[in-house]
C-alpha positions in Angstrom: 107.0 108.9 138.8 107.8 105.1 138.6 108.9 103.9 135.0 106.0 102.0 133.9 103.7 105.3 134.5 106.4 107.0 132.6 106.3 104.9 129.7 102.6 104.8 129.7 102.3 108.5 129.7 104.9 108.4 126.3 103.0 106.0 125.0 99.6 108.0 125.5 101.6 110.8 124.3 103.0 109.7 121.1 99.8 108.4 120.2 98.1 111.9 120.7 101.1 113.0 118.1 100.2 110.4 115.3 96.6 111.0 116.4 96.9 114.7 115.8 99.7 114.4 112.2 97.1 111.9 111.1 94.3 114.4 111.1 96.5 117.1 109.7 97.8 115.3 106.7 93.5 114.3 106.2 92.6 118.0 106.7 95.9 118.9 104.1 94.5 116.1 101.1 90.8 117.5 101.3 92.3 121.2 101.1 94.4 119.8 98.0 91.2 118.1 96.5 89.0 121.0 97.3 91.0 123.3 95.6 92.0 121.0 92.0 87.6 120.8 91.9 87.3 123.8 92.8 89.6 125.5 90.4 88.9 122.9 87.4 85.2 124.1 87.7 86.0 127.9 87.7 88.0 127.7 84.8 84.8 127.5 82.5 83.8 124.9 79.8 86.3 122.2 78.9 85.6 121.0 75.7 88.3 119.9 73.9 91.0 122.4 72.0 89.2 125.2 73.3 90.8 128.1 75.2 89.8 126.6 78.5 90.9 123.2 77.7 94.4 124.2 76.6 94.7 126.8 79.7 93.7 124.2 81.7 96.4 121.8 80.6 99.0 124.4 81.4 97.4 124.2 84.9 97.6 120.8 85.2 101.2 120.4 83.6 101.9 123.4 86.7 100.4 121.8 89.0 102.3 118.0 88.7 105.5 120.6 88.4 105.2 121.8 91.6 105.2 118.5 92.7 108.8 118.0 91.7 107.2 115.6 88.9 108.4 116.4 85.3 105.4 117.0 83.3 105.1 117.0 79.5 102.0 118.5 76.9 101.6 116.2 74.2 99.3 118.0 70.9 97.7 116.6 68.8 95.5 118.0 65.5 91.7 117.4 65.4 88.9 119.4 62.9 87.2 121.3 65.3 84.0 122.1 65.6 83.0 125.6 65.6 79.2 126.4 66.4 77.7 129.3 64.7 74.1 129.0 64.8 72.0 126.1 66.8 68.5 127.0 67.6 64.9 125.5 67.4 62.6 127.9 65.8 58.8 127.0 66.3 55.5 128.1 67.4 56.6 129.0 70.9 59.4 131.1 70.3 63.3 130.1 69.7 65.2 127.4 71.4 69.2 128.1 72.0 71.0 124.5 71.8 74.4 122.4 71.4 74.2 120.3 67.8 76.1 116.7 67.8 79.7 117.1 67.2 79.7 113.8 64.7 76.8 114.5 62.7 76.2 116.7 59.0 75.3 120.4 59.8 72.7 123.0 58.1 73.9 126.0 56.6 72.6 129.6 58.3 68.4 129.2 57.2 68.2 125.6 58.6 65.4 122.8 57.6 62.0 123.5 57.8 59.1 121.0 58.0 57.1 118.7 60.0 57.9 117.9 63.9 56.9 114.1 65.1 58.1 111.6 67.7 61.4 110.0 66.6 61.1 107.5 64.2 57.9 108.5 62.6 57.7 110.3 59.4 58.0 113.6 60.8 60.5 115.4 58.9 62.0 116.2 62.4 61.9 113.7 64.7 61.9 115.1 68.5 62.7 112.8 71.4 63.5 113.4 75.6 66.7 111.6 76.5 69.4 111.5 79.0 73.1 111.5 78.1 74.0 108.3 79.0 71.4 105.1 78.8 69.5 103.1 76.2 67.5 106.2 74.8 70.7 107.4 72.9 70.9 104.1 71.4 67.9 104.7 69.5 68.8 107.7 68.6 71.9 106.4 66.9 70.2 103.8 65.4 67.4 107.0 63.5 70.7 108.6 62.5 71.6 105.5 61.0 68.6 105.4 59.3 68.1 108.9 57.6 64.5 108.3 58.8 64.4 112.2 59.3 66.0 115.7 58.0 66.8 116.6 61.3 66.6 115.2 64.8 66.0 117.3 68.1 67.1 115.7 71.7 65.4 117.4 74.6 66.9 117.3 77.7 66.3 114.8 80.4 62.8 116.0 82.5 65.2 114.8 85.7 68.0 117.5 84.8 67.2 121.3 85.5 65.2 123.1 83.0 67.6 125.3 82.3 70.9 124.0 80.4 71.2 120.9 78.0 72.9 118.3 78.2 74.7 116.8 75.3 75.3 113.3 74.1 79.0 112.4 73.4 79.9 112.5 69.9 82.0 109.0 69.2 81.8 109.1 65.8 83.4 112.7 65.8 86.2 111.7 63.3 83.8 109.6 60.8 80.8 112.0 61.2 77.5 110.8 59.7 73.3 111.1 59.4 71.3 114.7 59.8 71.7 117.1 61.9 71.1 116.4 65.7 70.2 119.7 68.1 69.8 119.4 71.8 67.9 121.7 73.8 67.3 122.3 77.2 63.5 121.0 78.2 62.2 124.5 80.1 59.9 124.4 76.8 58.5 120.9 76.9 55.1 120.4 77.9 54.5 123.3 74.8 56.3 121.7 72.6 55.5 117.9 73.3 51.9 119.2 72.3 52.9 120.8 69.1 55.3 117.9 67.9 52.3 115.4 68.4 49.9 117.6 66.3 52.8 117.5 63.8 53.6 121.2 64.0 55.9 122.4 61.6 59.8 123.8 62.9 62.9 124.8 62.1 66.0 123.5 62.9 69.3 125.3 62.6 72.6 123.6 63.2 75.2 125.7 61.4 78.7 124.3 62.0 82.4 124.8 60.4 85.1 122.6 61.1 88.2 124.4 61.2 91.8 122.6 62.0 93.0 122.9 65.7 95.5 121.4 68.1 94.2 119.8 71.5 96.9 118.4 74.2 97.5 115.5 76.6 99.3 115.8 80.1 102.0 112.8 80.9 104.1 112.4 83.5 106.3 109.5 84.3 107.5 108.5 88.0 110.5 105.8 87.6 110.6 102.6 89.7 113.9 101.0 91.2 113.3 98.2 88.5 112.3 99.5 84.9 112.3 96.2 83.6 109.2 95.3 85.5 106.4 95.7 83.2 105.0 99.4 84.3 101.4 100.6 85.7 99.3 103.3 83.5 97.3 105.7 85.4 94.7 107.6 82.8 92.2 110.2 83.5 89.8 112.2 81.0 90.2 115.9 81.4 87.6 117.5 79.0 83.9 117.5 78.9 81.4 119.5 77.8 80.9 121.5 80.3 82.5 122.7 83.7 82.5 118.8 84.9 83.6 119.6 88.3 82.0 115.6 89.3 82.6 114.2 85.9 86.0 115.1 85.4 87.9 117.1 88.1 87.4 114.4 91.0 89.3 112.2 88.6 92.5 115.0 88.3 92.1 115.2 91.7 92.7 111.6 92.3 95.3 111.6 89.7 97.5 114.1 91.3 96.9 112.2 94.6 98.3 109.1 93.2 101.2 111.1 91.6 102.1 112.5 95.2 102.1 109.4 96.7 103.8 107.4 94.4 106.6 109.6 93.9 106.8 109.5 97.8 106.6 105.9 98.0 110.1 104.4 95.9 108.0 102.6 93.8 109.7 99.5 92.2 108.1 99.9 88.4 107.5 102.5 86.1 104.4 104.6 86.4 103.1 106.1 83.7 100.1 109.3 83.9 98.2 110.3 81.0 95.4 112.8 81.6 93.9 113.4 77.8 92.0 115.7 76.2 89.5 114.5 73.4 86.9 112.7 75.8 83.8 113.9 74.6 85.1 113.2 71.1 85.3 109.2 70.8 88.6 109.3 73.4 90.8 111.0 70.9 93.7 111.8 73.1 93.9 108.6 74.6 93.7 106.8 71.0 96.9 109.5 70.4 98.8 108.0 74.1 98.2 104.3 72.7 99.6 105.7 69.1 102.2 107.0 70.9 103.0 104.3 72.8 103.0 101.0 70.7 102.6 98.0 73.1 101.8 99.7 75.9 98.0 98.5 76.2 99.4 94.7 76.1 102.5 95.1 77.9 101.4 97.1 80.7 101.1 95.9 84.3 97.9 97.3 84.3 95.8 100.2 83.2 94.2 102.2 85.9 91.5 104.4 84.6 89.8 107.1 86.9 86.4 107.8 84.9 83.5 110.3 85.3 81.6 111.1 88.3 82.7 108.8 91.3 82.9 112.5 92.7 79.2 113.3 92.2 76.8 114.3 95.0 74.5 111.3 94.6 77.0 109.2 92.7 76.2 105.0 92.4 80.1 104.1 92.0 80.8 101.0 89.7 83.6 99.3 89.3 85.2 97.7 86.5 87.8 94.8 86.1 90.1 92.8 83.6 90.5 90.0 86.2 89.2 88.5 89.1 92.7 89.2 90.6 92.5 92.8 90.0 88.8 92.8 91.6 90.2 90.9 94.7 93.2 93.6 94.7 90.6 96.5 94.6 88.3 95.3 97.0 91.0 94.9 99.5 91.6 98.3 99.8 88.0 99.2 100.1 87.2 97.9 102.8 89.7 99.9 105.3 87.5 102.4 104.4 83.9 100.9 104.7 82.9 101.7 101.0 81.5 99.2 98.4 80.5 99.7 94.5 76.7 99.8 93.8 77.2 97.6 90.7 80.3 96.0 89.2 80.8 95.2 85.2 80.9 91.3 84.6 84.5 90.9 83.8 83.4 89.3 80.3 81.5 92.3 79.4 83.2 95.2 77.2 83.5 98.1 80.1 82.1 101.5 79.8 84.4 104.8 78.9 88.3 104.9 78.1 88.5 101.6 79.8 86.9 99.8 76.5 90.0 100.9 74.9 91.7 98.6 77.1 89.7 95.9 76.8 89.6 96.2 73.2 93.6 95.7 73.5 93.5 92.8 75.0 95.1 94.8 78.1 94.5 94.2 82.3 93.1 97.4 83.7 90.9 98.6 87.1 88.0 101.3 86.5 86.3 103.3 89.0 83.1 105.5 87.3 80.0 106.4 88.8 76.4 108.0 87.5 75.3 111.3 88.4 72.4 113.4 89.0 74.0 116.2 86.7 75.9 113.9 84.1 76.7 115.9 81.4 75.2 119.1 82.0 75.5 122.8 82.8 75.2 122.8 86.5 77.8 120.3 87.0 79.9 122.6 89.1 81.8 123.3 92.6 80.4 123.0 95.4 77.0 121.7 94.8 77.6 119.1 92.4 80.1 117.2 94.9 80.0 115.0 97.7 83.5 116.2 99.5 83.8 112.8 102.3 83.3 110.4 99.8 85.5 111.8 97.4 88.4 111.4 99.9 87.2 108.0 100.8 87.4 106.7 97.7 90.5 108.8 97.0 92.6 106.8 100.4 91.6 103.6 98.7 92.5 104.0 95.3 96.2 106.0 96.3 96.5 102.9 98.6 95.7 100.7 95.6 98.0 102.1 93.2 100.9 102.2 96.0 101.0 98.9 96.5 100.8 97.9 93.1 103.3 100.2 92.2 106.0 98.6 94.8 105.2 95.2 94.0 108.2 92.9 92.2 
């Protein structure tokens, strides 16, 4: 064999190595990403300071352990809300729901009287919304009022008929207006009859709050150069349901970028907070900035991995600080032929944890998404999650974050 056949063939041959390590490191990251989903949705319902949650920050502490990363819980005390009773009792039987976490409550028998489309003078004003959209506006804005004893929210006629979705409760520490139920819509067409002849209901939504300790996950990956101003990576990790779209494609993510960074010899500080409190008006990320006095300002940037970019049917949007930062983002993209369906103006106050942010006066990048099943029951693995572009979007944001973490 002459020698430039010989070095051909080690050519073709090294490249059948990469080729093959390549695909074996791909097939490793969508076995690690299957299982965090996988797991995160099996563990049960994640709302904040419950069993689940707090088991599942143990996991997630474990899990960046194992990583040779030292990982930290962080508590901190809310007033929890503990559901006795929250049923619809009408005509047609009795409807099981989820009341608002930030409103007033009834006491075991309820209110009785008159059912009628929100903002009438129905005693109980009854309304179809989604979680997330203008609808729930309005429905903020009747709270506001105290145009009715009670208010029921019926869930979404595009969700499944069984299971309810629930409306983030934002003003959890400052609660306010009547009690708000939400019910699953199985029942509808029945009961959109009977609320316009003005039949009469009763609406139980019998809380105690009762003093409780939630946690935050943090990690920190040292650079070469600590005085370079750091990068923050956030992710929520509680939801009202199992969230396996909404919230454990962002863990996932997050522990990605935690692998490869610590692999990487970054040249600033990284910091990771993955908080508890979502659902609640962001409490555990309003406990990291406590925490952490200057940090919004001061840091590099903020990098927040929101809900759903993991969603079967997800529309991924993208949210930015700067131009600069959007340039940055879009760079990495495009290696992996993916594109937002809708960006935030870079004037406009963003959506989720990233507003906190903006409300700083801090630079940050957010990825977030809608989704079919957005805050609701069957929000779970496998069905809820589209597996290929989870990982696409996955290489581009670890690829993001490395190169901003190694930059001087």
């Amino acid at each position: 064999m002459d020698r430039r056949h010989f070095n051909k063939l080690l050519a073709a041959t090294s490249l059948a190595g990469l080729s093959r390590c390549a695909i074996a490191q791909s097939n490793d990251q969508r076995q690690r990403i299957s299982a965090i989903i996988r797991e995160y949705s099996a563990q049960g319902d994640h709302r904040t300071a419950t069993d689940v949650d707090k088991l599942s920050g143990q996991w997630l502490a474990d899990r960046i352990t194992q990583m040779g990363v030292d990982a930290s819980l962080h508590p901190f005390s809310i007033n929890q809300v503990k559901v006795i009773s929250a049923q619809l009792h009408w005509s047609g039987g009795v409807i099981e729901g989820v009341p608002a976490y930030d409103c007033n409550y009834t006491d075991g028998e309820g209110l009785q009287g008159s059912m009628g489309e929100l903002n009438s003078g129905a005693d109980i004003g009854v309304i179809m919304s989604a979680a997330r959209g203008p609808v729930p506006g309005s429905i903020h804005a009747a709270r506001m009022s105290g145009a009715h004893k009670a208010i029921v929210v019926v869930t979404d006629d595009s969700m499944p008929a069984q299971g309810t979705t629930v409306i983030n409760a934002d003003d959890f520490t400052d609660p306010f207006g009547p009690p708000v139920l939400h019910i699953p819509h199985y029942a509808w067409s029945d009961l959109k009859q009977a609320v316009d002849f003005g039949a009469s209901a009763r609406v139980v939504a019998h809380c105690e709050r009762a003093p409780n300790t939630a946690v935050n996950v943090e990690a920190r990956i040292r650079g070469s150069n600590s005085e370079l101003s750091p990068m923050v990576i956030m992710t929520p990790r509680s939801g009202w349901w199992r969230c396996a779209s909404e919230r454990a494609g962002g863990i996932a993510l997050f522990l990605e970028m935690m692998r490869a960074i610590s692999l990487s010899n970054p040249q600033r500080d990284v910091y990771f907070t993955a908080n508890s409190g979502h659902e609640l008006g962001h409490l555990g990320l309003d406990q990291f900035i406590h925490n952490n006095p200057g940090l919004v300002e001061n840091a590099h940037v903020w990098i927040h991995l929101g809900a759903n970019f993991a969603a079967a049917g997800a529309a991924i949007f993208l949210q930015y600080s700067s131009e600069a930062n959007r340039a940055l983002t879009h760079k990495h993209l495009s290696p992996y032929g993916i594109q937002p369906a809708a960006e935030t103006p870079i004037s406009e106050r963003p959506r989720g944890e990233a507003r906190n942010i903006y409300d700083g006066s801090g630079e940050f990048i957010s990825l977030l998404s809608q989704n079919p099943l957005f805050h609701h029951p069957d929000d779970t693995w496998p069905n809820a999650i589209d597996l290929p572009a989870t990982l696409a979007w996955t290489r581009a944001f670890t690829a993001l974050v490395v190169e901003i973490s190694r930059q001087s």
